[in-house]
N, C-alpha and C positions, 0 to 999 in steps of 0.2 A: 825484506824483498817480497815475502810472502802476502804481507799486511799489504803492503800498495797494493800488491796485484787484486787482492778481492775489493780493495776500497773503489778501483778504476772499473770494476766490473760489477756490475749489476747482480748478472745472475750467479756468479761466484758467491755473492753475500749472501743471495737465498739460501743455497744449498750449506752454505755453514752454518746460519741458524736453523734450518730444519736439521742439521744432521745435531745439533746440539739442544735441541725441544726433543728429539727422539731419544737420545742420550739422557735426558732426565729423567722420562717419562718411561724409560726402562728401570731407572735406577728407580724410583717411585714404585714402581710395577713390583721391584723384587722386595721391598721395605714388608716384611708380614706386619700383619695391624696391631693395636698396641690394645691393653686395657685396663683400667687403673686397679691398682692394690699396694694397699695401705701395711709396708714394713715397720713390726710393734716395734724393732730398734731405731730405724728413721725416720723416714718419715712417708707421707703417699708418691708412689711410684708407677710410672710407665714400661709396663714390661710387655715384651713381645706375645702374642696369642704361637696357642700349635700350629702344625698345620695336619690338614685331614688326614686321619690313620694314624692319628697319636692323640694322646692327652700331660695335661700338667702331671710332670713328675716333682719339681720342684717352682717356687715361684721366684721371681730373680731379684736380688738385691741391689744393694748400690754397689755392690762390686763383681757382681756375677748374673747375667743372662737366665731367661726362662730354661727348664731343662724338660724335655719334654721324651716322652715315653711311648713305643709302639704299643696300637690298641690289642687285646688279647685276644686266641681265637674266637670265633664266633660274635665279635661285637664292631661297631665300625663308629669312625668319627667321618661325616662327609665334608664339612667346612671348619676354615680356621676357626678356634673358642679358647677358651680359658679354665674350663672341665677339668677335674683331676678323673674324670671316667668318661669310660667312651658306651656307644648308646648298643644295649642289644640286639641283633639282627633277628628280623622276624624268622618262626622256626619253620611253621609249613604255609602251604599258600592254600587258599580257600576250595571251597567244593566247585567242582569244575573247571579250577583253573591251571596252569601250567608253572614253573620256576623258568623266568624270561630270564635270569641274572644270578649266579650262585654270588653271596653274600661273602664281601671280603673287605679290606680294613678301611676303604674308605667309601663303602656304597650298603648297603641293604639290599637284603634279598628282590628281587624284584618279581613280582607272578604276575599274569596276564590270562584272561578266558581262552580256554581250549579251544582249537578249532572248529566251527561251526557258534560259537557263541561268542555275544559282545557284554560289556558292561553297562548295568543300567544301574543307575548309586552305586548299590555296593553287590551286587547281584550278577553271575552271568547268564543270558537269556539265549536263547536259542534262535538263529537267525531267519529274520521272517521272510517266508515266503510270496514270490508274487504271483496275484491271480490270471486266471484264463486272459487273455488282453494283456497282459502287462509283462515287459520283458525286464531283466535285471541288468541296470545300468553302472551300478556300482559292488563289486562286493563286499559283503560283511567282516568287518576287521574286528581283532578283540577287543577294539571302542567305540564301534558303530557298528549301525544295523547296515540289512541289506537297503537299495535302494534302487525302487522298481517306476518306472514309468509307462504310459501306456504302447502300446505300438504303432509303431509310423507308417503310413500308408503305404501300403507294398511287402507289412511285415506281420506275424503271425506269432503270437507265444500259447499253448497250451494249458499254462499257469504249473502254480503245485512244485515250482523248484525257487531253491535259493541261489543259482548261479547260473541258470541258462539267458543269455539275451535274447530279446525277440530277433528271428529266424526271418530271410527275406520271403516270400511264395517263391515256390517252382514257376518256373517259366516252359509250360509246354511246349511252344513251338520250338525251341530251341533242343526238345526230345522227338520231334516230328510230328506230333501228338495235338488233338483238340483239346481246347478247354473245355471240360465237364461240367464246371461248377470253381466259380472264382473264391481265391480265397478271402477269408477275412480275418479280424485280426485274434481270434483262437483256433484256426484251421488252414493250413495249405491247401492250395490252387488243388482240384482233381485234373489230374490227365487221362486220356484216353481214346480210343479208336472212336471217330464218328459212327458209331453201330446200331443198329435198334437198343441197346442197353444201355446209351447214352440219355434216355430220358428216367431211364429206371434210377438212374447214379443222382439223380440231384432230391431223390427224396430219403438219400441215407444219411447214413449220423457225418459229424463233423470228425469223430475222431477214430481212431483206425480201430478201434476195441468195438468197436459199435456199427462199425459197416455192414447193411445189411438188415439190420434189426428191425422189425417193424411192429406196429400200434396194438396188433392185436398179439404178438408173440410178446411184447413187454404187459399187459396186461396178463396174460398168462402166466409169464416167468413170475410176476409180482405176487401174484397168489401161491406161488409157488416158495413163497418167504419164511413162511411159518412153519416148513418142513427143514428149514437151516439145511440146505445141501452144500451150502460152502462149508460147512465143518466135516463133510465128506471128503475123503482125499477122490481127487479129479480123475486119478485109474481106479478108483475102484465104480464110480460113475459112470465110466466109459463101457466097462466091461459088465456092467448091471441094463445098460440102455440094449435092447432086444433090434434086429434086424443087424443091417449092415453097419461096421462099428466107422467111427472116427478115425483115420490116422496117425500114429503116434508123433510124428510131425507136426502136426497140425496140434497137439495138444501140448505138446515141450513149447510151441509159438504163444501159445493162448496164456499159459504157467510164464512164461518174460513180458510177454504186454499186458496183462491184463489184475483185476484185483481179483481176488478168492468170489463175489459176488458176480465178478462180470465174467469170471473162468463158464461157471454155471449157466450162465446165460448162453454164454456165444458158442459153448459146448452143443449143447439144446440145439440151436441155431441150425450148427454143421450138421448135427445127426438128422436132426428131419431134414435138409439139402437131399443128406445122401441116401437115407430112403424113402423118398416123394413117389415113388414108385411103387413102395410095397403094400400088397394088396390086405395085408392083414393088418396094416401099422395105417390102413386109411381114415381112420377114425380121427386116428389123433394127427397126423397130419394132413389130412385134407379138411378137420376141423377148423386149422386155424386158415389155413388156405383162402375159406370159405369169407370164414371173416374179414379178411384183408378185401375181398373182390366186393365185398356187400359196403367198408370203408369207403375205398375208393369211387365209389359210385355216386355218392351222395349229391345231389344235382344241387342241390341250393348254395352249395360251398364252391363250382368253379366260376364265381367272377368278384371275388373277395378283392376287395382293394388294400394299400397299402395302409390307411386309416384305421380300416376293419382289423388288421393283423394287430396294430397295436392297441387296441380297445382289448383285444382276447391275449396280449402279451401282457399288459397290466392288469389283469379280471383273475388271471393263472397265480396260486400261491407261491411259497421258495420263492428261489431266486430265478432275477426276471435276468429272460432271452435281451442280449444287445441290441439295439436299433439298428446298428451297423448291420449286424446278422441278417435282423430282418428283410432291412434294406437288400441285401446282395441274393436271399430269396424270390425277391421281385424281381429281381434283374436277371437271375438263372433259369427260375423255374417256370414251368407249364402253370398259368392259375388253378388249375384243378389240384394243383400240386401244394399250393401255400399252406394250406392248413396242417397239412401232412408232417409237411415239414417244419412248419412251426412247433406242433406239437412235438416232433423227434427232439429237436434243440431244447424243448421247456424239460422231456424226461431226461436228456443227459444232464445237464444241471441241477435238476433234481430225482438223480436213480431213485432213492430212497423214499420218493411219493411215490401211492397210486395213482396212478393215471384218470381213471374213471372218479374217482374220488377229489380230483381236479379241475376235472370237467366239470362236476355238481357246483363246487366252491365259483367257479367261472360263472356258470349260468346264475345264480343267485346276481353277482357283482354285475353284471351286463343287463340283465332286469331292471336294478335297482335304478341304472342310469339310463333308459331305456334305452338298447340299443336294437337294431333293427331285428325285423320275425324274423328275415332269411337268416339271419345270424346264427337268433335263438335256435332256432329248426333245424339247420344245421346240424349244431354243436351235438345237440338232446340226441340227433338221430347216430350220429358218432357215437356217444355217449351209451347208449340205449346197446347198441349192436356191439359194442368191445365187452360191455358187463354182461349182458345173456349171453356170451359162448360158451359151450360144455365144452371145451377141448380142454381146460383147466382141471378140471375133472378126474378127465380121463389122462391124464399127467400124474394129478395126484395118487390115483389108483395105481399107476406104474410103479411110482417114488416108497409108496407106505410101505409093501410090503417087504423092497428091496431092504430100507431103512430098518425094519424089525428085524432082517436077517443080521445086519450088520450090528443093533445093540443086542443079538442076541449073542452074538460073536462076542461082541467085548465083553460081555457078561460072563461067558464060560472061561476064559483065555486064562483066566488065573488055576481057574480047575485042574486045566489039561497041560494047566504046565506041572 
């Protein structure tokens, strides 16, 4: 009855031949594999392999099946074989890496690079970071690196991390706020009150460590290298600087954003802010004062064009200022303002030059290609007036004597203990 019914029906026949091609291919599926060995009483014989987490305990005759054996601790077999032993599991995992799998009868121990590092051969590397401009797109896994691309118009990364994306700008009006100075793609949009200090805001740094900072006070601080006050702790600096002190606010701020170099500096900064006033402390801070208003004044520098900024962005050593950057300087700032701020962007990218010593390397490279007098004239008169200030000087005379009290301290410390 059964047999008519599937022969009259079509798809009744299907489904009994797949259901019996599945039924074979099951049976097939369970069959363990076979491999040949030669019994010295019979003759050559197909006998069954182990299966993973055992080995040959016996080999099987003509009247008796393989017999097969649980692998011992610490050793593992992963696929069916024919082995009277199973294979040792590796003992530790390499230098910097982690145990991904503890080692049991049918796998091996499994290790992978510690967090923050990937595999490169046989090695694990430490996950690279992406630069000023470039936001991270992917993160670094224990078999790959990070993976950074640049920033999309509208977006801003700082560099120097291995997992931040690039960051959208602020949107001032949406805080009630003018735009000061537009971002670009290693700085967020400035906000702020349309005020008289709205022209003053487009010629500081791009990044918050650095607000403020200016040509002739980075020339000062820079000379101020060779006296290593970063290897000063920051309270004892504070409390050695004479007139009205810092806030300690204001210094636990500078100790979370800033590096031990730029603590130093933007410390400096606040203290001559807070006494610009004091009549005894006028030397050294209306010295740099001085310099700044003699800078700024330079009449052959305000009507630099966009052309001009990059002839003196590629003439500048280290590492060169973004076009972009450049670019979004013309479009912010005052022209009397471009060079200013060219040069702030050239010293944040490279703290670690002098300044004045950059300028010289520039004018030689600008010569060479003849670039225009106003140019030259310029720059030299910049040049000329950051390098003759004594306010550098008179810093260091503050600094020396402090500095001997304090190696004279750690010189005695053991005495008086």
């Amino acid at each position: 009855m059964s047999a008519r019914i599937a022969n009259s029906n079509p798809a009744m026949k299907l489904i009994v031949l797949f259901t019996a091609s599945l039924s074979w291919a099951f049976q097939q599926q369970a069959l363990p594999p076979k491999y040949q060995y030669r019994d010295p009483v019979t003759s050559d014989l197909l006998c069954d392999q182990c299966p993973p987490g055992t080995a040959v305990k016996r080999h099987c005759t003509a009247d008796a099946p393989t017999e097969c054996q649980p692998c011992p601790e610490r050793h593992f077999a992963e696929n069916w074989h024919w082995g009277d032993k199973c294979q040792y599991c590796t003992s530790v995992c390499k230098e910097r890496q982690l145990v991904k799998q503890q080692c049991n009868s049918t796998h091996d121990q499994l290790c992978e690079c510690a967090p923050g590092f990937h595999l490169v051969v046989e090695f694990c590397i430490t996950h690279s970071t992406c630069p000023p401009g470039y936001g991270v797109t992917a993160l670094g896994t224990p078999v790959s690196d990070t993976v950074c691309e640049h920033c999309p118009a509208g977006h801003f990364s700082a560099g120097g991390s291995s997992t931040e994306p690039c960051r959208p700008h602020g949107n001032c009006s949406d805080l009630g706020l003018k735009t000061l100075r537009w971002g670009t793609s290693t700085s967020d949009s400035l906000c702020g009150s349309q005020d008289k200090t709205a022209a003053l805001e487009c010629s500081r740094h791009h990044t918050s460590c650095h607000t403020d900072v200016t040509l002739c006070e980075e020339a000062v601080f820079q000379s101020l290298a060779s006296l290593r006050l970063s290897s000063v702790p920051l309270e004892r600096l504070l409390e050695s600087l004479p007139g009205r002190r810092v806030d300690r606010k204001s210094l636990e701020r500078l100790k979370k954003a800033c590096s031990p170099q730029q603590q130093v500096l933007h410390l400096l900064r606040l203290w001559r802010e807070q006494n610009k006033d004091q009549d005894k402390l006028y030397g050294i801070i209306q010295g740099v004062n001085h310099c700044e208003r003699k800078v700024s004044r330079c009449n052959g520098l305000k009507n630099l064009t966009l052309d001009d900024l990059l002839k003196v962005t590629d003439s500048l050593p280290g590492v060169k200022v973004q076009q972009e950057d450049i670019r979004a300087v013309v479009s912010t700032c005052l022209p009397r303002q471009y060079i200013l701020q060219l040069l702030h962007l050239w010293k944040t990218a490279n703290f670690e030059l002098d300044l004045v010593k950059g300028l010289s390397h520039s004018l030689r490279v600008l010569r060479s290609q003849g670039a225009p007098r106003y140019l030259l004239k310029g720059l030299k008169k910049i040049s000329r007036i950051i390098g003759t200030t004594s306010a550098h000087k008179m810093y260091e005379k503050m600094f020396v004597s402090m500095l001997q009290d304090e190696l004279c301290f750690k010189a005695h410390k053991p005495l008086n203990e």
